[in-house]
Biopython code that builds the backbone (N, CA, C, O; Angstrom):
import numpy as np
from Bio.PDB.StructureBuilder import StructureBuilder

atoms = [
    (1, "UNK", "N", (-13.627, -12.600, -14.368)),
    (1, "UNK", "CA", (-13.498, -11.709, -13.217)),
    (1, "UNK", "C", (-12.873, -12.478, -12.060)),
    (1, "UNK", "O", (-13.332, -13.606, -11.880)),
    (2, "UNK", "N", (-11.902, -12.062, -11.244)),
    (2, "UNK", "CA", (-11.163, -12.649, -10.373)),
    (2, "UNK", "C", (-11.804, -11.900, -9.256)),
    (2, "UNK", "O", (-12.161, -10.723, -9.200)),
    (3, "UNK", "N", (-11.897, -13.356, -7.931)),
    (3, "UNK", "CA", (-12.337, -13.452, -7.162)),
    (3, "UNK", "C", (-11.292, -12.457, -5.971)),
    (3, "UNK", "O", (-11.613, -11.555, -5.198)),
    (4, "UNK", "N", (-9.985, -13.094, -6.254)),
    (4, "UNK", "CA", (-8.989, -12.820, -5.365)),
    (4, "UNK", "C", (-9.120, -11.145, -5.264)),
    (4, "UNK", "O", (-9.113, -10.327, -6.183)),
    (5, "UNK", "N", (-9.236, -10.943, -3.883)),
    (5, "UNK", "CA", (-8.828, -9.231, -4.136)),
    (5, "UNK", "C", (-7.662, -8.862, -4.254)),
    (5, "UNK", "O", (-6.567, -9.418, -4.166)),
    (6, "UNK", "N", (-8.104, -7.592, -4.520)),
    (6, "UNK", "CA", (-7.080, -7.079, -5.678)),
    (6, "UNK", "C", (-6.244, -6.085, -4.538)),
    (6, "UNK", "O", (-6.953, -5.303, -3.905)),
    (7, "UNK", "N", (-4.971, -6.088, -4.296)),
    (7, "UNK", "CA", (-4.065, -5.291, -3.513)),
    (7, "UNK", "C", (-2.867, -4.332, -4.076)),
    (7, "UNK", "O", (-1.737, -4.809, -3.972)),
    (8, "UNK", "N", (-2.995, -2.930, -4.706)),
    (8, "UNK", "CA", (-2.595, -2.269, -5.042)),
    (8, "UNK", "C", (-1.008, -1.916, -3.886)),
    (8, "UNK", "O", (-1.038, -1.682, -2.678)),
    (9, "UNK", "N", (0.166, -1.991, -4.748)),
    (9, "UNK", "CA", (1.314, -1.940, -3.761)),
    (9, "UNK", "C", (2.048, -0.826, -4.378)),
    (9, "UNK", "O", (2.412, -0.920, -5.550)),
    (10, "UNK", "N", (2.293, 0.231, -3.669)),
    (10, "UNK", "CA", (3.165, 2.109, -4.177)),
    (10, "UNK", "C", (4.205, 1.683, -3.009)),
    (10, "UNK", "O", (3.944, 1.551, -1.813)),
    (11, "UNK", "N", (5.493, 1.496, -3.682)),
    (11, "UNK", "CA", (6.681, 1.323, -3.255)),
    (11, "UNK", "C", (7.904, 1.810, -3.734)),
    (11, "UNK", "O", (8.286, 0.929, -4.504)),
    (12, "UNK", "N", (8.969, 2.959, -3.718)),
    (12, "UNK", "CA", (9.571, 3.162, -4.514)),
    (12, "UNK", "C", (11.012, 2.428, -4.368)),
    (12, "UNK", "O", (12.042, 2.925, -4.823)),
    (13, "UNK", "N", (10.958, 0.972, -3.562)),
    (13, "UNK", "CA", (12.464, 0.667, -3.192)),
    (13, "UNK", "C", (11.662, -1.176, -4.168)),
    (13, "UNK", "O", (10.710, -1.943, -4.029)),
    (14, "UNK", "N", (12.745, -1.014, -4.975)),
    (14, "UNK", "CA", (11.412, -2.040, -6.171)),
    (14, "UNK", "C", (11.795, -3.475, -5.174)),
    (14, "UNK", "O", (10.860, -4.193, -4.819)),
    (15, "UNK", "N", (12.904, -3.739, -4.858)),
    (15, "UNK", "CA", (13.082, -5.004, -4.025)),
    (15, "UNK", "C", (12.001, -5.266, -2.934)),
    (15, "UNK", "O", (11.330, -6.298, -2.916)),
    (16, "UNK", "N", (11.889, -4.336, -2.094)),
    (16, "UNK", "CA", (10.935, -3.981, -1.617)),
    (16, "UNK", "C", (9.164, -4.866, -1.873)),
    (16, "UNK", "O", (8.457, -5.793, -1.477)),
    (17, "UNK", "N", (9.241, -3.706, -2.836)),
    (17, "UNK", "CA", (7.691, -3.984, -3.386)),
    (17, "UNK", "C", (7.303, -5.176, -3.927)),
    (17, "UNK", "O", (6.297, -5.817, -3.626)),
    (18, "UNK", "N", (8.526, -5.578, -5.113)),
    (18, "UNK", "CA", (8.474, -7.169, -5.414)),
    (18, "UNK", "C", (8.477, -7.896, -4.251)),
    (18, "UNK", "O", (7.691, -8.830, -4.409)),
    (19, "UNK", "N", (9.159, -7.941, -2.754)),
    (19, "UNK", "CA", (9.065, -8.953, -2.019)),
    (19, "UNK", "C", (7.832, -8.885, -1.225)),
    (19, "UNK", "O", (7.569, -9.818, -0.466)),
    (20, "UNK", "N", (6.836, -7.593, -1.352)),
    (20, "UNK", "CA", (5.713, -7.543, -0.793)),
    (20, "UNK", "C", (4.293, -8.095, -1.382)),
    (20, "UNK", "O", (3.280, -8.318, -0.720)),
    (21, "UNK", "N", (4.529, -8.315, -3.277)),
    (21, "UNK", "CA", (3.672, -8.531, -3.670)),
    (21, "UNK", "C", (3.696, -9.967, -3.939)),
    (21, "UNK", "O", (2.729, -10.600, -4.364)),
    (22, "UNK", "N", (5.549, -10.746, -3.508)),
    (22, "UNK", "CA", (5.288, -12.094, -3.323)),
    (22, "UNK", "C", (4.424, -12.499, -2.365)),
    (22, "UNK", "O", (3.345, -12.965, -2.731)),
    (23, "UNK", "N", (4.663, -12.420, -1.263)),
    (23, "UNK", "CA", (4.043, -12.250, -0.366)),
    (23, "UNK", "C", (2.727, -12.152, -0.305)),
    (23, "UNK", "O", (2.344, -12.681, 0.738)),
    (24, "UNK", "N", (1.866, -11.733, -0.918)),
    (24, "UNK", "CA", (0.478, -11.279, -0.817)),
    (24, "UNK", "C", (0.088, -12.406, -2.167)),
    (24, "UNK", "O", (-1.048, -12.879, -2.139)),
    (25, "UNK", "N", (0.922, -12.783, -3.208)),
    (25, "UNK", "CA", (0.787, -13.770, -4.536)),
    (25, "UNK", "C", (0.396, -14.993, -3.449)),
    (25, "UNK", "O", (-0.648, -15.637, -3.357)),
    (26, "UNK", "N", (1.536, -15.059, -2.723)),
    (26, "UNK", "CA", (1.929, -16.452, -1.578)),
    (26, "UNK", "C", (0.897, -16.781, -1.042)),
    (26, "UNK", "O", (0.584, -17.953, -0.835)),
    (27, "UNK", "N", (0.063, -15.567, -0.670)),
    (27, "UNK", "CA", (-1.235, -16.002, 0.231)),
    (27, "UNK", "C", (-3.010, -15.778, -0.120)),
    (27, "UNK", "O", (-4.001, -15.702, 0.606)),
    (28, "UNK", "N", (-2.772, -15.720, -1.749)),
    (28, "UNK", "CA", (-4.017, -15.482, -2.660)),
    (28, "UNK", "C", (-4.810, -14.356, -2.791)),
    (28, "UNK", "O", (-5.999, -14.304, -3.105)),
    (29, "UNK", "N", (-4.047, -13.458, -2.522)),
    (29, "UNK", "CA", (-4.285, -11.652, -3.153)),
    (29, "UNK", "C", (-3.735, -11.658, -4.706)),
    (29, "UNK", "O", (-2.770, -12.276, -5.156)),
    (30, "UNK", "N", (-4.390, -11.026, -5.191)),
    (30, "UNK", "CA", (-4.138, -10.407, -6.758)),
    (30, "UNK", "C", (-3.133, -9.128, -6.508)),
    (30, "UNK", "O", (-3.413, -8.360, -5.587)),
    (31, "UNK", "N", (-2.031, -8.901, -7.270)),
    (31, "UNK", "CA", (-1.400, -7.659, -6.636)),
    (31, "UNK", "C", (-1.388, -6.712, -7.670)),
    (31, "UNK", "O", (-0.677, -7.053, -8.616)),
    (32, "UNK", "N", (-2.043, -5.455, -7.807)),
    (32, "UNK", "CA", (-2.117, -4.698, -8.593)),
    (32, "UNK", "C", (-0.567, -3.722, -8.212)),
    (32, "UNK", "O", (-0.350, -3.057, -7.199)),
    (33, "UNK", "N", (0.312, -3.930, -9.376)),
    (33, "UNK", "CA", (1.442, -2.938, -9.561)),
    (33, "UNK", "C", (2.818, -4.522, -9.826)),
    (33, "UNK", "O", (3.054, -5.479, -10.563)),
    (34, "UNK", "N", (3.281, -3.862, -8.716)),
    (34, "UNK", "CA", (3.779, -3.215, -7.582)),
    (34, "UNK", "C", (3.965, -1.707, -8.538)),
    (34, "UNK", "O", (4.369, -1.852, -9.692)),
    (35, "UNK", "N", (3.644, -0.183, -8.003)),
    (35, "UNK", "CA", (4.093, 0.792, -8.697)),
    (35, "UNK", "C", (5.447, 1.735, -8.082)),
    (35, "UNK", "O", (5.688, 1.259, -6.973)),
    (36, "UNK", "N", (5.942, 2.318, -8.229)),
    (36, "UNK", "CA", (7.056, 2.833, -8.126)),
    (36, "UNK", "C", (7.244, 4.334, -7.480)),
    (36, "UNK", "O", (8.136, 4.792, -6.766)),
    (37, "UNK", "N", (6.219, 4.829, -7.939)),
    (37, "UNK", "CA", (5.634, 6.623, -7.981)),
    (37, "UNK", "C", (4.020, 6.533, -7.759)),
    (37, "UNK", "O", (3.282, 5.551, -7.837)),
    (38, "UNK", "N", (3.715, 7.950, -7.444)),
    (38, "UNK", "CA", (2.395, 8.487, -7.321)),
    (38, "UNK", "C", (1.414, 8.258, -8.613)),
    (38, "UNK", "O", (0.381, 7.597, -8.717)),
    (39, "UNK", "N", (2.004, 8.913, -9.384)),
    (39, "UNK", "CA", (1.498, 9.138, -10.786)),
    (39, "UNK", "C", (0.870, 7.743, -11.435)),
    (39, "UNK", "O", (-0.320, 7.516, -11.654)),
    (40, "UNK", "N", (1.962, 6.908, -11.671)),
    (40, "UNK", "CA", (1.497, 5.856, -11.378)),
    (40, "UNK", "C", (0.565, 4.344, -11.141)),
    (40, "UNK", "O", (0.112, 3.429, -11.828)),
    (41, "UNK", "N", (0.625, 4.760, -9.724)),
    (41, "UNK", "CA", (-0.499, 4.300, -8.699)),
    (41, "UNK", "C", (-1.584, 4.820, -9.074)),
    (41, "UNK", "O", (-2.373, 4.027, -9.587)),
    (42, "UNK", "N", (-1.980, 6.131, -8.983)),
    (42, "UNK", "CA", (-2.522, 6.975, -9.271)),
    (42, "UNK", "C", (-3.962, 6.747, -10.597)),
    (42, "UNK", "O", (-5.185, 6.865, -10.670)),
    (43, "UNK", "N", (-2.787, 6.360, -11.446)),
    (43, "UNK", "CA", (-3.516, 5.603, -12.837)),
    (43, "UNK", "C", (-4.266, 3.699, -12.907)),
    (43, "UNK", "O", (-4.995, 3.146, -13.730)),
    (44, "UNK", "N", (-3.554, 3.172, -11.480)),
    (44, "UNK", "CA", (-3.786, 2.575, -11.733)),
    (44, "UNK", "C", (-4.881, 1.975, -10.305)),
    (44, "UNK", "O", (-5.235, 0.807, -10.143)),
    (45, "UNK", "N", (-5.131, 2.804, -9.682)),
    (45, "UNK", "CA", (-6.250, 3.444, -9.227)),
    (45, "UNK", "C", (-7.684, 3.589, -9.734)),
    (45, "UNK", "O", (-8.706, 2.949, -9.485)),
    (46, "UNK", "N", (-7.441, 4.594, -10.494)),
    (46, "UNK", "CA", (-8.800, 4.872, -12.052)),
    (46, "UNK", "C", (-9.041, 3.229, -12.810)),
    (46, "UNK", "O", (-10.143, 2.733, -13.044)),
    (47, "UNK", "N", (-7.814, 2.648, -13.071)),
    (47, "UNK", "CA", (-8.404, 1.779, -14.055)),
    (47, "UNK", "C", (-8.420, 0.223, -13.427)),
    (47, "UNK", "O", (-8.927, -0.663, -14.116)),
    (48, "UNK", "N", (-7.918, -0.064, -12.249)),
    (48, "UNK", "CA", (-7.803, -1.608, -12.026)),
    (48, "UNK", "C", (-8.795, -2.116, -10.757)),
    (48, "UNK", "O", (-9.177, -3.258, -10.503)),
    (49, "UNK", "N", (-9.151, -0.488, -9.852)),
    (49, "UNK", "CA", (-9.665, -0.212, -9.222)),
    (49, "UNK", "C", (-9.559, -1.336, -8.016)),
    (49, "UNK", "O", (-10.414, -2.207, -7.854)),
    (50, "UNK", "N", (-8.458, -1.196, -7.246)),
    (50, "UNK", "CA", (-8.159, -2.389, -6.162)),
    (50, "UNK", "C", (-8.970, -2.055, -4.940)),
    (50, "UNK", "O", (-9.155, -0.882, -4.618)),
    (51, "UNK", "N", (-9.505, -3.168, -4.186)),
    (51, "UNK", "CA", (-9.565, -3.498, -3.287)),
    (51, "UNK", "C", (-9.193, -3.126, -1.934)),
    (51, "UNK", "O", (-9.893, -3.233, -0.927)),
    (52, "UNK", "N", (-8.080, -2.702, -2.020)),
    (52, "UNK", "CA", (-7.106, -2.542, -1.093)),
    (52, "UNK", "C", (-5.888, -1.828, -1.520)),
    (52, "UNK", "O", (-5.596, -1.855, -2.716)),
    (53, "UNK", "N", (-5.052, -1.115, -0.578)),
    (53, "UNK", "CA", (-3.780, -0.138, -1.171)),
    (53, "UNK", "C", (-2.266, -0.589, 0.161)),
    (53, "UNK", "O", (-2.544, -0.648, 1.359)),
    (54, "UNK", "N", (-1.283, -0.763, -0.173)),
    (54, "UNK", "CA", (-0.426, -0.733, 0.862)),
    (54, "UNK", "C", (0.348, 0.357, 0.478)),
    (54, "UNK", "O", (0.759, 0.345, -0.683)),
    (55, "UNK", "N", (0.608, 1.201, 1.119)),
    (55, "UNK", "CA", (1.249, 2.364, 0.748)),
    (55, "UNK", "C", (2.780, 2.984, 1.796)),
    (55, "UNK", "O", (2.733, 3.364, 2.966)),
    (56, "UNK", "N", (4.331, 2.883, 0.669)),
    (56, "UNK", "CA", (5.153, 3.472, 1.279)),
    (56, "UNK", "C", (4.692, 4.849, 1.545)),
    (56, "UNK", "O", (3.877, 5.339, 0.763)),
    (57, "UNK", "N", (5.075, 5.466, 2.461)),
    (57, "UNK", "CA", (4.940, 6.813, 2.609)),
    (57, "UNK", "C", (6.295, 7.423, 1.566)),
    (57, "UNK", "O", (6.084, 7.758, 0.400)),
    (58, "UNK", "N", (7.158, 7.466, 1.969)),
    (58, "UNK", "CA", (8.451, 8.576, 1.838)),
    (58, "UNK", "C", (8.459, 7.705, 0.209)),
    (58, "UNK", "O", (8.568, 6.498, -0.008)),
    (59, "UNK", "N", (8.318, 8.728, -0.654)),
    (59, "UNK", "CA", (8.664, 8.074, -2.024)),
    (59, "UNK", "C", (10.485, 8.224, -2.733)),
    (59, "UNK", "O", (10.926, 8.127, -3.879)),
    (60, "UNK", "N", (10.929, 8.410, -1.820)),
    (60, "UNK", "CA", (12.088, 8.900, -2.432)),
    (60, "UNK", "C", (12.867, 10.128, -3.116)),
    (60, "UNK", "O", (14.070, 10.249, -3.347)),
    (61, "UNK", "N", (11.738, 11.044, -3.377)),
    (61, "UNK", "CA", (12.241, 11.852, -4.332)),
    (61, "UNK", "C", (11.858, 13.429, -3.520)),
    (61, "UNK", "O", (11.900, 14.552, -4.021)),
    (62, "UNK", "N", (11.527, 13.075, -2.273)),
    (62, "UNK", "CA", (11.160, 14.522, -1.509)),
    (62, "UNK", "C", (9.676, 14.537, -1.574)),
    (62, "UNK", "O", (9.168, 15.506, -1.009)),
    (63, "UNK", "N", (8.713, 13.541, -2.230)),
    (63, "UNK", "CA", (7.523, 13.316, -2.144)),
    (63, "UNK", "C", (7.028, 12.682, -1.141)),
    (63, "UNK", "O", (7.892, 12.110, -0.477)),
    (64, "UNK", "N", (5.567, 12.513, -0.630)),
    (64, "UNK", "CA", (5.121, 11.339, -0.002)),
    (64, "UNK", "C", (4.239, 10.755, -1.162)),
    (64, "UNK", "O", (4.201, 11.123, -2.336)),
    (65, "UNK", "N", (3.404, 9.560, -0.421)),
    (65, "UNK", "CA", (1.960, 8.771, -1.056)),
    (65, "UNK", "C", (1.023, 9.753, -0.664)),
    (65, "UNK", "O", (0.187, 9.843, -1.564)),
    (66, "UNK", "N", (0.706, 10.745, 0.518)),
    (66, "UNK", "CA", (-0.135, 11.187, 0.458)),
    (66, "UNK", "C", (-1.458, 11.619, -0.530)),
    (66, "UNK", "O", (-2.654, 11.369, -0.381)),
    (67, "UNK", "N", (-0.796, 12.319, -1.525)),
    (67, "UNK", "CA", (-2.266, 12.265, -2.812)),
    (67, "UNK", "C", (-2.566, 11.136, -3.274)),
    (67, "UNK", "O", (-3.299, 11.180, -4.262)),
    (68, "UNK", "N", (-2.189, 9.880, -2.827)),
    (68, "UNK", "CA", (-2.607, 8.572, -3.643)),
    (68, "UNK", "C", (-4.009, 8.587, -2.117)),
    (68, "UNK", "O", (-5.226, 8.678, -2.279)),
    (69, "UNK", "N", (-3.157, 8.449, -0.590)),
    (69, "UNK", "CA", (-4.204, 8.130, 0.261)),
    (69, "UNK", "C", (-5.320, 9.052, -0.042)),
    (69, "UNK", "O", (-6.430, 8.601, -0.324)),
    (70, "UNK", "N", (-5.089, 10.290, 0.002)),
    (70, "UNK", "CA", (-6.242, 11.166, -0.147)),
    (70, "UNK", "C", (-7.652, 10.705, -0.777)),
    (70, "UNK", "O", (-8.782, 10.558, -0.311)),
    (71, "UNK", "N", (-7.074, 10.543, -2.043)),
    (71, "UNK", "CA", (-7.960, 9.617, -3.295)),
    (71, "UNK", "C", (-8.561, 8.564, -2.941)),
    (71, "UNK", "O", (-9.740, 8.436, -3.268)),
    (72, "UNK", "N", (-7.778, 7.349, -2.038)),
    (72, "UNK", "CA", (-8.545, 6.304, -1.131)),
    (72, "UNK", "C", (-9.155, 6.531, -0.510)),
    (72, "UNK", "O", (-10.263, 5.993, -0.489)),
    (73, "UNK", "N", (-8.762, 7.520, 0.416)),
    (73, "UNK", "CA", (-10.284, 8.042, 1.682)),
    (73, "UNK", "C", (-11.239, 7.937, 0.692)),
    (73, "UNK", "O", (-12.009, 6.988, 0.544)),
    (74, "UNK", "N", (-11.149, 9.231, -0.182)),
    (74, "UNK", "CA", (-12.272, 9.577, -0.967)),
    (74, "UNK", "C", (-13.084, 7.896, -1.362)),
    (74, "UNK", "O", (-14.079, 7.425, -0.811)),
    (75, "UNK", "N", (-12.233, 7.269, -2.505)),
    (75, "UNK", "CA", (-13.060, 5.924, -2.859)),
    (75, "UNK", "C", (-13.383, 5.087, -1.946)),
    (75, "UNK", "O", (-14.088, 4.102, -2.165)),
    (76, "UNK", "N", (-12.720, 5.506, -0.411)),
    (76, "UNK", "CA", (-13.283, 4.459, 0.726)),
    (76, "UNK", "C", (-12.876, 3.532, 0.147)),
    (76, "UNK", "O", (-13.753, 2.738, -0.195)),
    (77, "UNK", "N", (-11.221, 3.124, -0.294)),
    (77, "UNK", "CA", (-10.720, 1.883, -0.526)),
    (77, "UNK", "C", (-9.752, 2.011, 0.557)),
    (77, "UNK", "O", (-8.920, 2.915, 0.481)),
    (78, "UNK", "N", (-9.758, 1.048, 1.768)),
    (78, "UNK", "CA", (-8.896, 0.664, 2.725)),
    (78, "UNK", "C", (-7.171, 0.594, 2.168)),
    (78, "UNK", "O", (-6.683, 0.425, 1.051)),
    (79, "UNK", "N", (-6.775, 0.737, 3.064)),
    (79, "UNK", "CA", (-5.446, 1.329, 2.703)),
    (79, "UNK", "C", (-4.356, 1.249, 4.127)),
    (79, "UNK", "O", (-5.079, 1.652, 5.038)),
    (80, "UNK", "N", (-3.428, 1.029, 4.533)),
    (80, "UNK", "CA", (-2.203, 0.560, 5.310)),
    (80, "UNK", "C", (-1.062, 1.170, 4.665)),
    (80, "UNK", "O", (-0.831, 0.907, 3.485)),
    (81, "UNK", "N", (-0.164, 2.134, 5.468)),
    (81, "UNK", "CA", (0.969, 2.361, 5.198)),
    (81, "UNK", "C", (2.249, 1.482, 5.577)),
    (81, "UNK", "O", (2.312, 1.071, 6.736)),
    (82, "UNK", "N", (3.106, 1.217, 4.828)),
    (82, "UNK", "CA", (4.249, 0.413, 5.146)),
    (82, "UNK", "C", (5.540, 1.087, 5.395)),
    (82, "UNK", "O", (6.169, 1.230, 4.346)),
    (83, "UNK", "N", (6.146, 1.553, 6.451)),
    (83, "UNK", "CA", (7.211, 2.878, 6.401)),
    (83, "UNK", "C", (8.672, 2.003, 6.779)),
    (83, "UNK", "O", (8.470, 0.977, 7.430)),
    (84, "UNK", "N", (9.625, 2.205, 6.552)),
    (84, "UNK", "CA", (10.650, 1.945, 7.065)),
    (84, "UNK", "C", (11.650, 3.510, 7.840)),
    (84, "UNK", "O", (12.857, 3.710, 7.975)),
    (85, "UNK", "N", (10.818, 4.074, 8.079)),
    (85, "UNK", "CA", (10.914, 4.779, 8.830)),
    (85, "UNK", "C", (10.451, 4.779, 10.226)),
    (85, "UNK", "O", (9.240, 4.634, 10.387)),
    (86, "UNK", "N", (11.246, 4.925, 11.334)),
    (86, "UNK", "CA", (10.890, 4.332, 12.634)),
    (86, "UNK", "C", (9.842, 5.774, 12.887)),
    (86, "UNK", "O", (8.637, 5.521, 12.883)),
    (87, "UNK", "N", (10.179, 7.007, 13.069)),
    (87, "UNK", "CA", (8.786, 7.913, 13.457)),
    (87, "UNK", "C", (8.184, 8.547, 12.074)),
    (87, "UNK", "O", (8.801, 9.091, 11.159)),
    (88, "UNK", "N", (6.431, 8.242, 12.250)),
    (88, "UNK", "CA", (6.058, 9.079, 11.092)),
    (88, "UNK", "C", (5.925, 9.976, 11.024)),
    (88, "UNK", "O", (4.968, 10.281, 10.312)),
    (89, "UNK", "N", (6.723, 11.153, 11.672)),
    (89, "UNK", "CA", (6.396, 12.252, 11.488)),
    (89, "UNK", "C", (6.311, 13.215, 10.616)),
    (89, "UNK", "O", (6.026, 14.376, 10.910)),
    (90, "UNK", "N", (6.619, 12.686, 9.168)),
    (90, "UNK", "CA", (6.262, 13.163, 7.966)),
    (90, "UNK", "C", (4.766, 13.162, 7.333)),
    (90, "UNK", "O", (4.579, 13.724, 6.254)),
    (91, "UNK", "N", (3.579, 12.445, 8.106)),
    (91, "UNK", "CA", (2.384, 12.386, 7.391)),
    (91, "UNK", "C", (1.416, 13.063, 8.318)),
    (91, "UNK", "O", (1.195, 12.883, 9.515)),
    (92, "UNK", "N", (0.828, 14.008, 7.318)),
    (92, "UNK", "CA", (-0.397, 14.535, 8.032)),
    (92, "UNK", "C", (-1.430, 13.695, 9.227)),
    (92, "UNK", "O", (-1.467, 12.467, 9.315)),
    (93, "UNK", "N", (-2.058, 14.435, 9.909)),
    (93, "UNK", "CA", (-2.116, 13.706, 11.303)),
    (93, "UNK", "C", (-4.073, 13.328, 10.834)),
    (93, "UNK", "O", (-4.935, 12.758, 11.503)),
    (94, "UNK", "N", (-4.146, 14.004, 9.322)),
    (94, "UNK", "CA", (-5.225, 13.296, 8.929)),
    (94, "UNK", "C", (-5.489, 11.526, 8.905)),
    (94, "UNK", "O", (-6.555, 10.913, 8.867)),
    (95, "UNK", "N", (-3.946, 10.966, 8.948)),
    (95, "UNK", "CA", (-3.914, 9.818, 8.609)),
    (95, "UNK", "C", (-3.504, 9.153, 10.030)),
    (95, "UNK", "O", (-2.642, 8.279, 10.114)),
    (96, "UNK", "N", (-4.059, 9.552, 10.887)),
    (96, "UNK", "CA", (-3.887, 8.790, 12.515)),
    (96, "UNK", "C", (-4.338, 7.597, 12.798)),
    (96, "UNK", "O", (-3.919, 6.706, 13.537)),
    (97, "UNK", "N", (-5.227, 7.694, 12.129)),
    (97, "UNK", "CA", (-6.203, 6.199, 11.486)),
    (97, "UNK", "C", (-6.077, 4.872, 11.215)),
    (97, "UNK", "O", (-6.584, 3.771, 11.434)),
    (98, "UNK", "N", (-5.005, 5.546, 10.528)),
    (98, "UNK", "CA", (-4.792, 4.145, 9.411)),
    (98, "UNK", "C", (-3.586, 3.537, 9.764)),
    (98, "UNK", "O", (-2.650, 4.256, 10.112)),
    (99, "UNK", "N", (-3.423, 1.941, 9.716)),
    (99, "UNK", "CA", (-2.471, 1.556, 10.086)),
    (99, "UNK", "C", (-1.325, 1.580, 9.634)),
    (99, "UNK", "O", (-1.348, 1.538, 8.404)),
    (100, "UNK", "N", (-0.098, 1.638, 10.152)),
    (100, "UNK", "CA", (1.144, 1.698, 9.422)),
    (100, "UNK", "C", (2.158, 0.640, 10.343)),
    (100, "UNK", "O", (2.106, 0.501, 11.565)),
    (101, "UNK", "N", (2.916, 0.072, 9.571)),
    (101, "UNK", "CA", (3.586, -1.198, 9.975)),
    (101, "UNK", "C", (4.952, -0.648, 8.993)),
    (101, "UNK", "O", (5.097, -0.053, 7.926)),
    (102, "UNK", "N", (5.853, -1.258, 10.090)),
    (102, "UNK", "CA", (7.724, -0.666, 9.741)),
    (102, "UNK", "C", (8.154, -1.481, 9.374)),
    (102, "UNK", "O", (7.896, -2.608, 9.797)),
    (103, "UNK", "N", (9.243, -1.158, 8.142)),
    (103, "UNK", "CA", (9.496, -2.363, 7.077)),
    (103, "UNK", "C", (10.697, -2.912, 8.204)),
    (103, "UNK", "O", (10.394, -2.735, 9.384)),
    (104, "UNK", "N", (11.919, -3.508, 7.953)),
    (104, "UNK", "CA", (11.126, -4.428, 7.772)),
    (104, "UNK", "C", (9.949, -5.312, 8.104)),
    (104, "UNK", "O", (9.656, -5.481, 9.288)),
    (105, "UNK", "N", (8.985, -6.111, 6.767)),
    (105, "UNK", "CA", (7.978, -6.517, 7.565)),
    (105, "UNK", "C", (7.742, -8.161, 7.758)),
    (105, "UNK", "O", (7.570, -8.659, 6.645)),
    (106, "UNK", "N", (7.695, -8.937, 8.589)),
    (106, "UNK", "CA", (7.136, -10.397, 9.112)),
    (106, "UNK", "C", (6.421, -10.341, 8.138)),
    (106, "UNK", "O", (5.578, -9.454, 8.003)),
    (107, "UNK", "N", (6.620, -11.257, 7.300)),
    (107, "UNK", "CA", (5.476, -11.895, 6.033)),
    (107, "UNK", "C", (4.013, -12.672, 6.874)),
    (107, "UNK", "O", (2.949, -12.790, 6.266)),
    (108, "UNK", "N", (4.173, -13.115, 8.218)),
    (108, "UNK", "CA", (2.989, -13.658, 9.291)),
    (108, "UNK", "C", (2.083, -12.274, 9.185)),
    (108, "UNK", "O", (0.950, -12.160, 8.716)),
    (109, "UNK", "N", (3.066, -11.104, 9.856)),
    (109, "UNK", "CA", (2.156, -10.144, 10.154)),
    (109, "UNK", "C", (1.382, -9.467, 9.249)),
    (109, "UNK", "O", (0.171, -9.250, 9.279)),
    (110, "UNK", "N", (2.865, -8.910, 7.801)),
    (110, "UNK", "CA", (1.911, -8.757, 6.935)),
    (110, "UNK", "C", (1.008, -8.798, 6.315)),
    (110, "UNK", "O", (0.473, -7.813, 5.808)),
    (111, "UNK", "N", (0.505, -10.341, 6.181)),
    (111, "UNK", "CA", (-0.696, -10.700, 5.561)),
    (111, "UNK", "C", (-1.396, -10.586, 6.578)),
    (111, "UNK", "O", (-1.808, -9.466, 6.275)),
    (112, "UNK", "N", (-1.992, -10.830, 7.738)),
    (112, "UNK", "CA", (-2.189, -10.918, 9.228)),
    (112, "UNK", "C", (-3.139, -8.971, 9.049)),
    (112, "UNK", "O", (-4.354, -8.789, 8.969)),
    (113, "UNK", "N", (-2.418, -8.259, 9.044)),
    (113, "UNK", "CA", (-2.552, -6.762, 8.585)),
    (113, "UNK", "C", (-2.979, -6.503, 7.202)),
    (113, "UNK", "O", (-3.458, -5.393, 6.970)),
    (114, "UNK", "N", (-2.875, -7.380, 6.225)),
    (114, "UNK", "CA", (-3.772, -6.646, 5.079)),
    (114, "UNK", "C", (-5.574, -7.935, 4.927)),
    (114, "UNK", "O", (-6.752, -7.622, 4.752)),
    (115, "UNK", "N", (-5.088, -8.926, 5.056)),
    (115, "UNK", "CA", (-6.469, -9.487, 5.809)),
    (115, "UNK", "C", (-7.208, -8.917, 6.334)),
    (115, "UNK", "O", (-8.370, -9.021, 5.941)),
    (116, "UNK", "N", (-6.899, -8.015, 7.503)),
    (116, "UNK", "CA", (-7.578, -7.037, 8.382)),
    (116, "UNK", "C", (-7.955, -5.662, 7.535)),
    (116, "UNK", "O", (-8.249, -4.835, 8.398)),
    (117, "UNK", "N", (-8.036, -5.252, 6.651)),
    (117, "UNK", "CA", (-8.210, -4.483, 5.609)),
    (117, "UNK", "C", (-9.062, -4.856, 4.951)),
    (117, "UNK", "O", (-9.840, -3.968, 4.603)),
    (118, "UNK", "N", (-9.295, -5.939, 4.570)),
    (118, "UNK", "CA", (-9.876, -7.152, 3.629)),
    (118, "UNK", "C", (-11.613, -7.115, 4.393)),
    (118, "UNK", "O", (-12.644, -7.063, 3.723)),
    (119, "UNK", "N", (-11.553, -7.156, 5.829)),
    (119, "UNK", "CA", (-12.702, -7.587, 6.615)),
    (119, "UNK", "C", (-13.645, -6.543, 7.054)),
    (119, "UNK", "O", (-14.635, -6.845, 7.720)),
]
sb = StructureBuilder()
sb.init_structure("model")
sb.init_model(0)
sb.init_chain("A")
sb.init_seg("    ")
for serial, (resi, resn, name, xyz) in enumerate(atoms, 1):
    if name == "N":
        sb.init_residue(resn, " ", resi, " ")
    sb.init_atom(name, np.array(xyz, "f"), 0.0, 1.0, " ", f" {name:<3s}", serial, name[0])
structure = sb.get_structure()
């Protein structure tokens, strides 16, 4: 059983996600995925059961992450959106909450911000 927590990453820009889950490798998080889609995440959610979630919003395809966050509220697994979108005005205002940080992201801050998730 690994100590390191476990940080689930839903990204659909894969450069992206690979350079986020270096990043989190870099600083002794376990990175569950990186996944690509909802569906997914979704599955791997049920079975790997992370710790923690960083979540693109805008998936690319006219979707959001939203039903992945939903599911986190529910499991009360902490969770951070990562947007490269400068306004979020695509996500329900259920999620006022939760932090969201604009790609690009400072690898300082990043970890800095999922640490703070962690605590």
């Amino acid at each position: 059983m690994s100590s390191l927590p476990k940080v689930l990453i839903l990204d659909d820009q894969q450069l992206i996600a690979y350079s986020l889950a270096a990043i989190l490798e870099d600083n002794g998080f376990e990175v569950v995925g990186p996944y690509a889609n909802v569906s997914s995440a979704l599955q791997g959610v049920e079975t790997l059961n992370p710790d923690m979630a960083i979540l693109d919003i805008n998936m690319g395809d006219g979707t959001t992450s939203e039903p992945l966050a939903d599911i986190l509220m529910d499991k009360q697994v902490p969770f951070a959106f990562v947007t490269g979108y400068g306004s979020v005005v695509s996500i329900s205002s259920r999620f006022n909450d939760i932090i969201k940080m604009h790609k690009p992201v400072r690898s300082s801050k990043f970890v800095e911000m999922v640490k703070s998730l962690a605590a």
